[in-house]
C-alpha positions in Angstrom: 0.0 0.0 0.0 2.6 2.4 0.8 6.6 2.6 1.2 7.1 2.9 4.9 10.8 3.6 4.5 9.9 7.0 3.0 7.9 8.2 5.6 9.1 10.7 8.5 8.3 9.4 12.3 8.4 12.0 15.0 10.6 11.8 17.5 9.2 9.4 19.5 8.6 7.2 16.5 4.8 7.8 15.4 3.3 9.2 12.5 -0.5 10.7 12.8 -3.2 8.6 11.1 -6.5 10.6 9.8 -8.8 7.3 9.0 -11.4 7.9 6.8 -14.4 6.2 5.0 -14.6 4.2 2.7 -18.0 5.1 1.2 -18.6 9.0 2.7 -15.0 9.9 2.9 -15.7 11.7 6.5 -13.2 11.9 8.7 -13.9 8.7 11.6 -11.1 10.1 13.8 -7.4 10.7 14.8 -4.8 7.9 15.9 -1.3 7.5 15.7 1.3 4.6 14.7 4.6 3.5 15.2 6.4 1.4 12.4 5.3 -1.9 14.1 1.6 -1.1 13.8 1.9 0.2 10.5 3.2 -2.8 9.3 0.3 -5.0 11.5 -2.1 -2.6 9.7 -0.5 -3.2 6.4 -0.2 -7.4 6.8 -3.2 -7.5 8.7 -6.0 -5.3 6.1 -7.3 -3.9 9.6 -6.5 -1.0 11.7 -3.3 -1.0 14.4 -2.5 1.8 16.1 -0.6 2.7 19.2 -2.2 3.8 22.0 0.1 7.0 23.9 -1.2 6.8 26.6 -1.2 2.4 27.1 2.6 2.9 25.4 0.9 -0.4 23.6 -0.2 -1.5 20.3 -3.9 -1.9 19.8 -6.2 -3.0 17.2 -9.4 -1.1 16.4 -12.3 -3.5 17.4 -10.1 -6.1 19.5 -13.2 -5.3 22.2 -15.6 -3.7 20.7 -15.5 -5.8 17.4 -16.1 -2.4 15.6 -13.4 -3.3 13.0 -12.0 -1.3 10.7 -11.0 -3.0 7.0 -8.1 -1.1 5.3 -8.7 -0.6 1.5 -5.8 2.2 1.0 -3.2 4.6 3.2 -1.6 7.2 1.5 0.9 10.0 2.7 0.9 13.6 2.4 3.1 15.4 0.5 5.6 15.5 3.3 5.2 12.2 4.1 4.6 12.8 8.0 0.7 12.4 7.8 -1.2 9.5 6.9 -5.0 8.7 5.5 -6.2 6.1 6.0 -9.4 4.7 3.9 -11.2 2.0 5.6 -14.7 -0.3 5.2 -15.7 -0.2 8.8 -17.8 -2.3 10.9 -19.6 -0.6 13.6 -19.0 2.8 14.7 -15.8 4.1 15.2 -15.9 6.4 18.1 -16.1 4.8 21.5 -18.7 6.6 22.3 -21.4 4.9 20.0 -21.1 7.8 17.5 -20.4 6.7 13.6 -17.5 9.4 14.0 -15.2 10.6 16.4 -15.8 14.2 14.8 -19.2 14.8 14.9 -22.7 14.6 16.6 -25.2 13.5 14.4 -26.1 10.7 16.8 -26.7 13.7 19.5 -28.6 15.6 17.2 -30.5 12.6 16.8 -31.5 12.2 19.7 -32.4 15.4 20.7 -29.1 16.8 22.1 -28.0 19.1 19.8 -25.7 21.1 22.4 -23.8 18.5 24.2 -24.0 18.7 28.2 -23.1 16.1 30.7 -26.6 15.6 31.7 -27.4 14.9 27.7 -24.5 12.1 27.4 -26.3 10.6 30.8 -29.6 10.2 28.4 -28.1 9.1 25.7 -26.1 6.4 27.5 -29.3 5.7 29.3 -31.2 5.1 26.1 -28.5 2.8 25.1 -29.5 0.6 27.9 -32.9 0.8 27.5 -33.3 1.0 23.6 -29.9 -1.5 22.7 -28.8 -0.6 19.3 -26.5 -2.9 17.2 -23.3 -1.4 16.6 -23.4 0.7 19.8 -20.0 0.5 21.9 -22.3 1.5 25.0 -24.7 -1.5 24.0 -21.9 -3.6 23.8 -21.0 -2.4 27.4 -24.6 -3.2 28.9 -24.9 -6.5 27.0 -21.4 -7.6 28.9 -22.3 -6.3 31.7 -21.0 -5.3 35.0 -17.2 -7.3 34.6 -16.5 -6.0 31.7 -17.9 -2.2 32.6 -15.4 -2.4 35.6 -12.6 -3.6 33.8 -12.8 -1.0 31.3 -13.3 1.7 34.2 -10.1 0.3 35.5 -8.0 0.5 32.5 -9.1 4.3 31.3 -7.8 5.0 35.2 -4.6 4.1 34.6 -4.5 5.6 31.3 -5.5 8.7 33.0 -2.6 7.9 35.9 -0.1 7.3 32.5 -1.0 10.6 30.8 -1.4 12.7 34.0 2.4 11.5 35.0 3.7 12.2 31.4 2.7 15.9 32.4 0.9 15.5 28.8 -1.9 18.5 28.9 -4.0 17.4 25.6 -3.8 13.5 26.5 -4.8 13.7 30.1 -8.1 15.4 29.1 -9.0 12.2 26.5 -8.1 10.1 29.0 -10.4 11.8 31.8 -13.1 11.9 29.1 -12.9 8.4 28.8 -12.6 7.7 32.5 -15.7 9.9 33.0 -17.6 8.3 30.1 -16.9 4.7 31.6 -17.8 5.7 34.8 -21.2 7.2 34.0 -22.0 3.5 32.3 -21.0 1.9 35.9 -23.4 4.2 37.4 -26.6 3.9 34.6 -25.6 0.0 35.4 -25.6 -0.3 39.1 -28.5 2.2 39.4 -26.6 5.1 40.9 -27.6 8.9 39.8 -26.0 12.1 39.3 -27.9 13.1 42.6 -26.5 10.2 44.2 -23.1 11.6 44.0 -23.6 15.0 44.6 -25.4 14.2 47.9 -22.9 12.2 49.1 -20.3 14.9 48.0 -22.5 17.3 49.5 -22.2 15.3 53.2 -18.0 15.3 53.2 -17.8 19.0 54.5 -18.7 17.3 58.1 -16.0 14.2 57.8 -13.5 15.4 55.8 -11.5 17.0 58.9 -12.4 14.1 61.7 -13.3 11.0 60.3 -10.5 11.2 57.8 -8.4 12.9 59.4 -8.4 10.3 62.3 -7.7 7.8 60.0 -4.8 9.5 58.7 -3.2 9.9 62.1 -3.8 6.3 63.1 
């Protein structure tokens, strides 16, 4: 598909990857990869990244099963950019949206400036209406092992990108972290007002029940 000897890695080794699709040619979203994965990607016909944040190579779907089949990767005319053109399965954002870069699925349902109280309904709906090809359906269908596991990964991600001191990454990775998390709660049953009141209740403990603990 492409001569990877001619391209130009950063200095840590990664090149940026715009994938694209197939059949609408909109932009699905924005990853990176080393040599290694371009050459999975390559031998493979399906996405391989590298995940930053992990400092691991990961394949687009290996989860989620929201593959993404490669029909062509070209460079820029500096060679330090890459598109790539893919037949996807399944959405590509891991929020449920076809599209890392837009909000038609929002928009669709009714949420056309995005809040944090409008991604609670639309996770909710995912629950309660299950659509195929949904991440978030995907997450409620596994249920609560898999939910926690994948709260548990996006905290160390956020503990990886945090410690790099890395600005622009720590914010994904808290976006993810918070996006996992609100699944938990829709799962378990807990509400936003369940959280606040108990946030709301710390001002009395914080400096005697925890601080006792502290000194023990």
């Amino acid at each position: 598909m492409i001569d990877i000897s001619t391209l130009k890695f950063d200095e840590n080794g990664l090149i940026p990857a715009i994938v694209v699709d197939f059949y609408t040619r909109e932009v699905l979203t924005l990853a990176y990869m080393n040599r290694e994965s371009l050459e999975i990607t390559m031998k493979e016909g399906r996405t391989c990244f590298w995940s930053r944040s992990r400092q691991k190579l990961w394949r687009k779907g290996e989860e989620s099963g929201n593959v993404q089949h490669v029909m062509e990767i070209k460079a820029d005319c500096d060679r330090d950019a890459l598109t790539v053109i893919v037949k996807k399965e399944g959405p590509a954002c891991h929020l449920g949206t076809e599209s890392c870069f837009n909000d038609e699925v929002f928009a669709a349902e009714g949420f056309n400036d995005f809040t944090v109280e409008g991604l609670v309904k639309l996770i909710e709906g995912r629950k309660t209406n299950p659509q195929e090809g949904s991440y978030t359906t995907y997450l409620f269908q596994k249920g609560i092992d898999k939910i926690l596991k994948k709260v548990g990964e996006e905290c160390t991600e956020v503990i990886v990108a945090g410690k790099g001191d890395d600005k622009k990454e720590t914010i994904y990775e808290i976006s993810d972290l918070m996006y996992h998390v609100i699944v938990l709660m829709i799962e378990m049953g807990i509400s936003s007002k369940d959280i606040i009141e108990e946030l709301a209740s710390r001002h009395v403990i914080d400096h005697k029940v925890k601080q006792e603990k502290m000194t023990k």
